[in-house]
C-alpha positions as a Markdown table, in Angstrom:
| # | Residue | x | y | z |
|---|---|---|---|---|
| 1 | Unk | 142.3 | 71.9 | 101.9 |
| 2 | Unk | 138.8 | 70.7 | 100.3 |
| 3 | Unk | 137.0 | 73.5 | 102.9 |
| 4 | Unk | 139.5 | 75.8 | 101.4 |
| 5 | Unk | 138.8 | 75.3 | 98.3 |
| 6 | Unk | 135.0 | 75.2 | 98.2 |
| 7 | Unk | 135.1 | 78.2 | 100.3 |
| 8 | Unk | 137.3 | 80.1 | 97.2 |
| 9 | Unk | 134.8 | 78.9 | 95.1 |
| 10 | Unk | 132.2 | 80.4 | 96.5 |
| 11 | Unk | 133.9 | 83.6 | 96.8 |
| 12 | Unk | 134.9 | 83.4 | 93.0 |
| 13 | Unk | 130.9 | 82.4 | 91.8 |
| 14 | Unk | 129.9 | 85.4 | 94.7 |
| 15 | Unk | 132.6 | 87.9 | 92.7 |
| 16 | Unk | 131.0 | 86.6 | 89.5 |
| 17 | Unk | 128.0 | 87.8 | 90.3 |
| 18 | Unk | 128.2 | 91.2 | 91.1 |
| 19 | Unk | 130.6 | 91.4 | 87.7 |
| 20 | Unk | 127.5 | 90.7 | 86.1 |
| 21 | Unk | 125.0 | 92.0 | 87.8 |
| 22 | Unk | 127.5 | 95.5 | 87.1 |
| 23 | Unk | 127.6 | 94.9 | 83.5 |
| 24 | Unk | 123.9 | 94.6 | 83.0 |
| 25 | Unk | 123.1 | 97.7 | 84.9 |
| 26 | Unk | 125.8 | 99.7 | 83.3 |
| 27 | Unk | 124.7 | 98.2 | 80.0 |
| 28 | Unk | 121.6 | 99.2 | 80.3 |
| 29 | Unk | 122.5 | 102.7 | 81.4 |
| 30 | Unk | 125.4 | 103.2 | 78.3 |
| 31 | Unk | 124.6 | 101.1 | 76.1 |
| 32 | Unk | 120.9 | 101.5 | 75.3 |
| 33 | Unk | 119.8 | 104.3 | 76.8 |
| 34 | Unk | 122.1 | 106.6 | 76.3 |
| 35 | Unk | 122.5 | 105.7 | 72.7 |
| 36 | Unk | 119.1 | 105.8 | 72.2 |
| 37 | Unk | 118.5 | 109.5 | 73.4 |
| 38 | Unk | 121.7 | 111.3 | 72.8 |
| 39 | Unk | 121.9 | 112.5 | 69.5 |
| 40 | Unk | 126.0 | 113.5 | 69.2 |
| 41 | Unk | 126.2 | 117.2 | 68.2 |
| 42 | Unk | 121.9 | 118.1 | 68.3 |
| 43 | Unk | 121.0 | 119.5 | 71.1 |
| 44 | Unk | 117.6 | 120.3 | 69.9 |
| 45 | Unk | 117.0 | 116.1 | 69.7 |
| 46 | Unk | 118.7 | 115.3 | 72.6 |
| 47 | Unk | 116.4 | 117.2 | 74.6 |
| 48 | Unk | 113.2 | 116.3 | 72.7 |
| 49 | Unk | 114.2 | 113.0 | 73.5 |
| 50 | Unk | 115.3 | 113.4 | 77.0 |
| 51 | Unk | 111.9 | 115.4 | 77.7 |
| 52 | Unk | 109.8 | 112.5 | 75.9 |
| 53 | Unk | 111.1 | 109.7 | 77.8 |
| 54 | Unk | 112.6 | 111.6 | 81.0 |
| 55 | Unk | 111.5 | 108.4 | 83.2 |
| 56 | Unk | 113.9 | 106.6 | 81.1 |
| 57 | Unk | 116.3 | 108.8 | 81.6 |
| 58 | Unk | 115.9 | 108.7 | 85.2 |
| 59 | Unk | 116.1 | 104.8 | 85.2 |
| 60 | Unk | 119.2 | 105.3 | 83.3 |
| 61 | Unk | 120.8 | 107.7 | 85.9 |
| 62 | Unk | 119.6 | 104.9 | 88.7 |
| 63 | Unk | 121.0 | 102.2 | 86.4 |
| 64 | Unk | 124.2 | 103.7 | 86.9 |
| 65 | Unk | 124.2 | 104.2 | 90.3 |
| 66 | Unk | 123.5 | 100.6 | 91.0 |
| 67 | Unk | 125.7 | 99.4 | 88.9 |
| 68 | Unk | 128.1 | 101.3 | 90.9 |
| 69 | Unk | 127.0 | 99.3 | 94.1 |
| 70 | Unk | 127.8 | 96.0 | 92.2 |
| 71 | Unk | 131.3 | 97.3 | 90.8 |
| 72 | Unk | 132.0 | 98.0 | 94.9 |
| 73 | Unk | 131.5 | 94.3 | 96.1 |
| 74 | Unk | 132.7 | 92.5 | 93.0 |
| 75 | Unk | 135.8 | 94.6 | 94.1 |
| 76 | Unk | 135.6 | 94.0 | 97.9 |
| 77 | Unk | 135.3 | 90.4 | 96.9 |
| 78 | Unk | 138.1 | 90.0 | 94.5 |
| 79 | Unk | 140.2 | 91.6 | 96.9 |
| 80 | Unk | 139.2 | 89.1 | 99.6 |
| 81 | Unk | 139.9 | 85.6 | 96.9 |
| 82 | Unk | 143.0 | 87.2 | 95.4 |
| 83 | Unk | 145.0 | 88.8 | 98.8 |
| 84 | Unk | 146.7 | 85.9 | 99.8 |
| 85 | Unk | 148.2 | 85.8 | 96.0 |
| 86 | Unk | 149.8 | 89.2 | 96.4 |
| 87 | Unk | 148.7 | 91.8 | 98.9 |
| 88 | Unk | 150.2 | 94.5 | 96.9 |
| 89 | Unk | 148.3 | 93.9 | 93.4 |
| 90 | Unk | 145.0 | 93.2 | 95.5 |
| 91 | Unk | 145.5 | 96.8 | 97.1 |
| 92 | Unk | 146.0 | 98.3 | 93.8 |
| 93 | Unk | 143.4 | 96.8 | 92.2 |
| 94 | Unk | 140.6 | 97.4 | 94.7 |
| 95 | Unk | 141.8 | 101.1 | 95.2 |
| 96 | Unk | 141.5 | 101.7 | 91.6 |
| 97 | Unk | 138.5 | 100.2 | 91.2 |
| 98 | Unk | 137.0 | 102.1 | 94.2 |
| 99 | Unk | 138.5 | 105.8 | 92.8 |
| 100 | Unk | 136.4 | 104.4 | 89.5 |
| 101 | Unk | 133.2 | 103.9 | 91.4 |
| 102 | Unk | 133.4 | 107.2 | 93.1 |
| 103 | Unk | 134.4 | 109.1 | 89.9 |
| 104 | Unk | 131.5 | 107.5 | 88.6 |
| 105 | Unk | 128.6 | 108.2 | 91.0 |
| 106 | Unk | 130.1 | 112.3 | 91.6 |
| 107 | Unk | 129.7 | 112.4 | 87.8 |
| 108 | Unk | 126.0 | 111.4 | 88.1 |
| 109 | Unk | 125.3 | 114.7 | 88.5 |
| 110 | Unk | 126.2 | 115.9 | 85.3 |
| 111 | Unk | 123.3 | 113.8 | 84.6 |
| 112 | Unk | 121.0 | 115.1 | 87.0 |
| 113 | Unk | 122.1 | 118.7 | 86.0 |
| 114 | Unk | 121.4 | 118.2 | 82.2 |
| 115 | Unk | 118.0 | 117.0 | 83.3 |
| 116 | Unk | 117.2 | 119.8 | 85.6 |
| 117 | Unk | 118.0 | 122.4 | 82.9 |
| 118 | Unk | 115.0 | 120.6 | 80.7 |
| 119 | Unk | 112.7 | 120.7 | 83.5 |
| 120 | Unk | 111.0 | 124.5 | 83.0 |
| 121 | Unk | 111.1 | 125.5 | 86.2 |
| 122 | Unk | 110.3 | 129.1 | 87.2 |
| 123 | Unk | 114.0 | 130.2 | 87.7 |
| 124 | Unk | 115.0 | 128.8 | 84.4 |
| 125 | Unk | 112.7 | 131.3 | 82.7 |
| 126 | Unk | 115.6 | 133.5 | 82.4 |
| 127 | Unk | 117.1 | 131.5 | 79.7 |
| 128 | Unk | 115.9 | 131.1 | 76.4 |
| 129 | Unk | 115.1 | 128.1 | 75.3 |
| 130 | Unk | 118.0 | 127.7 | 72.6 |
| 131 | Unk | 120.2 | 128.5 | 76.0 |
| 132 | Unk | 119.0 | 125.8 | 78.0 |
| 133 | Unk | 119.2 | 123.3 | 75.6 |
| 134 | Unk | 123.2 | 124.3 | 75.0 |
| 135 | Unk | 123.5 | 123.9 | 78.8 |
| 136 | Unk | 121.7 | 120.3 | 78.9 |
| 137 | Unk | 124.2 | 119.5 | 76.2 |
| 138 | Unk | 127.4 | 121.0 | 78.0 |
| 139 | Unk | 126.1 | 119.0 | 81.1 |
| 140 | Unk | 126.0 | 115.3 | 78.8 |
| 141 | Unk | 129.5 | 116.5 | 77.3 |
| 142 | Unk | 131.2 | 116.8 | 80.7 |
| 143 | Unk | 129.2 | 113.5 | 82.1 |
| 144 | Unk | 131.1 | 111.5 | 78.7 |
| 145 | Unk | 134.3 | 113.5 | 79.8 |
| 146 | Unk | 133.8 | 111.6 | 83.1 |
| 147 | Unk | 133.5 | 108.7 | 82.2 |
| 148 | Unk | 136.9 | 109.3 | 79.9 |
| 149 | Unk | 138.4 | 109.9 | 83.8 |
| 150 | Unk | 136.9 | 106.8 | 85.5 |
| 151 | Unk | 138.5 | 104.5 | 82.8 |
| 152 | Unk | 142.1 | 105.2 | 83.5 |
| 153 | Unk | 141.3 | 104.0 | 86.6 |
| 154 | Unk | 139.0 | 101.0 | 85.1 |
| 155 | Unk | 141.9 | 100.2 | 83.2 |
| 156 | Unk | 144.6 | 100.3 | 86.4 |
| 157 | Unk | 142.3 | 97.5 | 88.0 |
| 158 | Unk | 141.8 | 95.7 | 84.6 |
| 159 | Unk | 145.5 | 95.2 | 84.5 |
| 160 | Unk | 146.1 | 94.5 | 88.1 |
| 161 | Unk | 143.1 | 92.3 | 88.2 |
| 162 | Unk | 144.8 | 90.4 | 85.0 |
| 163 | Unk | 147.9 | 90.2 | 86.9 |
| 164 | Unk | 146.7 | 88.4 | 89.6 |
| 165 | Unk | 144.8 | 85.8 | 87.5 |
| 166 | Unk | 148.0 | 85.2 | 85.6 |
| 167 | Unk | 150.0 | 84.7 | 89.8 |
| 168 | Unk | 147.2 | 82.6 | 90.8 |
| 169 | Unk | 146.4 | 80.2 | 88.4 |
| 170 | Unk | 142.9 | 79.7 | 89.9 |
| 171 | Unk | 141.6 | 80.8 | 86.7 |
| 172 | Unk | 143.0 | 80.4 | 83.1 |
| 173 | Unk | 146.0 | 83.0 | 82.3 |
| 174 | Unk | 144.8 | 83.6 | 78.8 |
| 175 | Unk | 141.8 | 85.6 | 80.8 |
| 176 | Unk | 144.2 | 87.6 | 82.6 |
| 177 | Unk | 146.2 | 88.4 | 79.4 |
| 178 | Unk | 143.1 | 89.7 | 77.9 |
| 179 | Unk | 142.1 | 91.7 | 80.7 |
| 180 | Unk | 145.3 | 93.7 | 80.9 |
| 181 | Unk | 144.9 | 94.2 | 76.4 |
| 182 | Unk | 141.6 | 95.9 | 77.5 |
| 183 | Unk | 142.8 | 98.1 | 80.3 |
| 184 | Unk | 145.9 | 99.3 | 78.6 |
| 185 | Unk | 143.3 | 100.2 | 75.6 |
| 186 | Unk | 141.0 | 102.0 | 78.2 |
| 187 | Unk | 144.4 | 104.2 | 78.7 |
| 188 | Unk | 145.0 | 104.1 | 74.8 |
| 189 | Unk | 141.4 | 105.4 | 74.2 |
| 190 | Unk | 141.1 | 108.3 | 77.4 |
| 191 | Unk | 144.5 | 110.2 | 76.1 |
| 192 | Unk | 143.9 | 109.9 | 72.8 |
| 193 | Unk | 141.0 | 111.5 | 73.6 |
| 194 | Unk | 142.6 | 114.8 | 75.7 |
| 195 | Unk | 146.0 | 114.9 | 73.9 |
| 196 | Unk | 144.8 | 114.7 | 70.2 |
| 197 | Unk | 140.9 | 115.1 | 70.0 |
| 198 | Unk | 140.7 | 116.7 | 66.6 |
| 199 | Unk | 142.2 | 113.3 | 65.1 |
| 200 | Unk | 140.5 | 111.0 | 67.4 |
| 201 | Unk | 138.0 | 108.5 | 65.3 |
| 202 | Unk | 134.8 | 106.8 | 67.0 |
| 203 | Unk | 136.6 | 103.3 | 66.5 |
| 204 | Unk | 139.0 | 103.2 | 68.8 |
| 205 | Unk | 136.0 | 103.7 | 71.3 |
| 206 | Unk | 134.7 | 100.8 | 70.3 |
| 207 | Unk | 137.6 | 99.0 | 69.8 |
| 208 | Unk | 138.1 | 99.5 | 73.1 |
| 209 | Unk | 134.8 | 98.6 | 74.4 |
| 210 | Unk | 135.3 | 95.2 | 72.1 |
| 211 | Unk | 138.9 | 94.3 | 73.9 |
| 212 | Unk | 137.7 | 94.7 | 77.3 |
| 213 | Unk | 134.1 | 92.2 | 76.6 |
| 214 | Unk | 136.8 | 90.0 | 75.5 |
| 215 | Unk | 138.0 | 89.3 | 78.6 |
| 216 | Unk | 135.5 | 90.6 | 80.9 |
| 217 | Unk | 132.7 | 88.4 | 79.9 |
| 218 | Unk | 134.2 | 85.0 | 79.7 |
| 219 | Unk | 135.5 | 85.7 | 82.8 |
| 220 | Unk | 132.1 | 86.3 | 84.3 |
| 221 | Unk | 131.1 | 83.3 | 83.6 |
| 222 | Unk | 134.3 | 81.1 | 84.1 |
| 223 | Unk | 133.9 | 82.7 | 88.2 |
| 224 | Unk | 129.6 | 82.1 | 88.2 |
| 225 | Unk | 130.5 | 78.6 | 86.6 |
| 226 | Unk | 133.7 | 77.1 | 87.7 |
| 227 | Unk | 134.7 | 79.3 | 90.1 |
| 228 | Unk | 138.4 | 78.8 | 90.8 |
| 229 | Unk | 140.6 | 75.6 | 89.3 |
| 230 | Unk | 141.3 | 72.7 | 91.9 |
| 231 | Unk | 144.8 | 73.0 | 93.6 |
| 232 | Unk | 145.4 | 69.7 | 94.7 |
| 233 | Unk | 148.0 | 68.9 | 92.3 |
| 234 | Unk | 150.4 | 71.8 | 93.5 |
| 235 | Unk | 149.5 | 70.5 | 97.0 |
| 236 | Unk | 151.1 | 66.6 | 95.8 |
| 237 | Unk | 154.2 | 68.4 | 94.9 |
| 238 | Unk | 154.6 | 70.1 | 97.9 |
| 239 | Unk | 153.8 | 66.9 | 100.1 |
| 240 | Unk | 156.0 | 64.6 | 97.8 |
| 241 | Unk | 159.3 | 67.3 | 98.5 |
């Protein structure tokens, strides 16, 4: 049971890795980068800033991809701690959480597109200018619209993924609780987005970005630090029966 245990353990510290290891890269990709060179609604700014820092952008764009990478085997090793809890929600969650990494790295090229448009090549010279900076901006548009797609499926392995937490016990159910708040606000925030965009205000994005960290981050580091909760107590009961 001890062997069992340590070897959960280091499955849940593994798992906790990659979640973070994801987060930074991602982080680094939407959170400062893209904030820093996208000016919402100028095109004429976005692409003076793209041009001016384009190796930036392109560690941005590799950012993402990585983080990608990480996303894949913090799922493949969730799956593997969590199966034995319920097969059903493990499949779920790791099948949402892989249509989410390949939503994500097929939308990269909305990325790469938006850049290639800026980069004055010979057969661009049939656009004007004014043109080419619409279609860099059409190209960012559809990347965010993307990303809108990949979080209903963030959110389906949120709330699967807070679901099992809350079977398992091996790690506080308050965690799981929050997870499944943030992914039923990653579904809030993508519709309210395509069903009602003319009313839709910039703080339920962030709202939504506040509910997930919630639970997302302290449960990185409950899984790097603790791992998974001793069992051996359950086990007495069992024995004493």
């Amino acid at each position: 049971m001890e062997q069992e245990t340590n070897s959960l353990k280091q499955t849940a510290r593994l798992a906790g890795l990659f979640y973070l290891l994801q987060v930074l890269t991602i982080g680094f990709n939407l959170g400062y980068v893209r904030s820093t060179l996208i000016v919402a609604g100028d095109a004429a700014a976005t692409a003076a800033n793209i041009t001016a820092n384009e190796s930036l952008f392109r560690m941005a764009m590799a950012s993402n991809i990585v983080s990608q990478i990480f996303l894949f085997f913090f799922g493949l090793t969730i799956f593997k701690l969590f199966k034995g809890v319920n097969k059903t929600l493990a499949t779920v969650f790791l099948t949402s959480l892989l249509l989410s990494v390949g939503i994500a790295v097929v939308n990269s090229i909305n990325n790469f597109a938006a850049l290639l448009v800026l980069s004055n090549a010979d057969y661009l010279k049939a656009f004007q200018p004014e043109q080419l900076k619409a279609l860099m901006m059409i190209f960012l548009r559809m990347s965010n619209s993307g990303i809108g797609l990949l979080e209903v499926f963030s959110g389906i392995f949120l709330v699967s993924l807070g679901l099992l937490i809350i079977k398992s016990r091996y790690i506080p159910r308050i965690l799981g609780v929050l997870l499944i708040i943030g992914g039923g606000c990653f579904q809030i925030n993508t519709f309210t987005k395509i069903l009602i965009p003319q009313f839709y205000p910039a703080i339920i994005t962030q709202l939504t970005m506040y509910s997930t960290a919630l639970g997302g981050i302290p449960l990185i580091f409950w899984l790097l630090i603790k791992g998974v909760k001793e069992q051996q107590p359950m086990v007495k009961i069992k024995a004493q029966k």
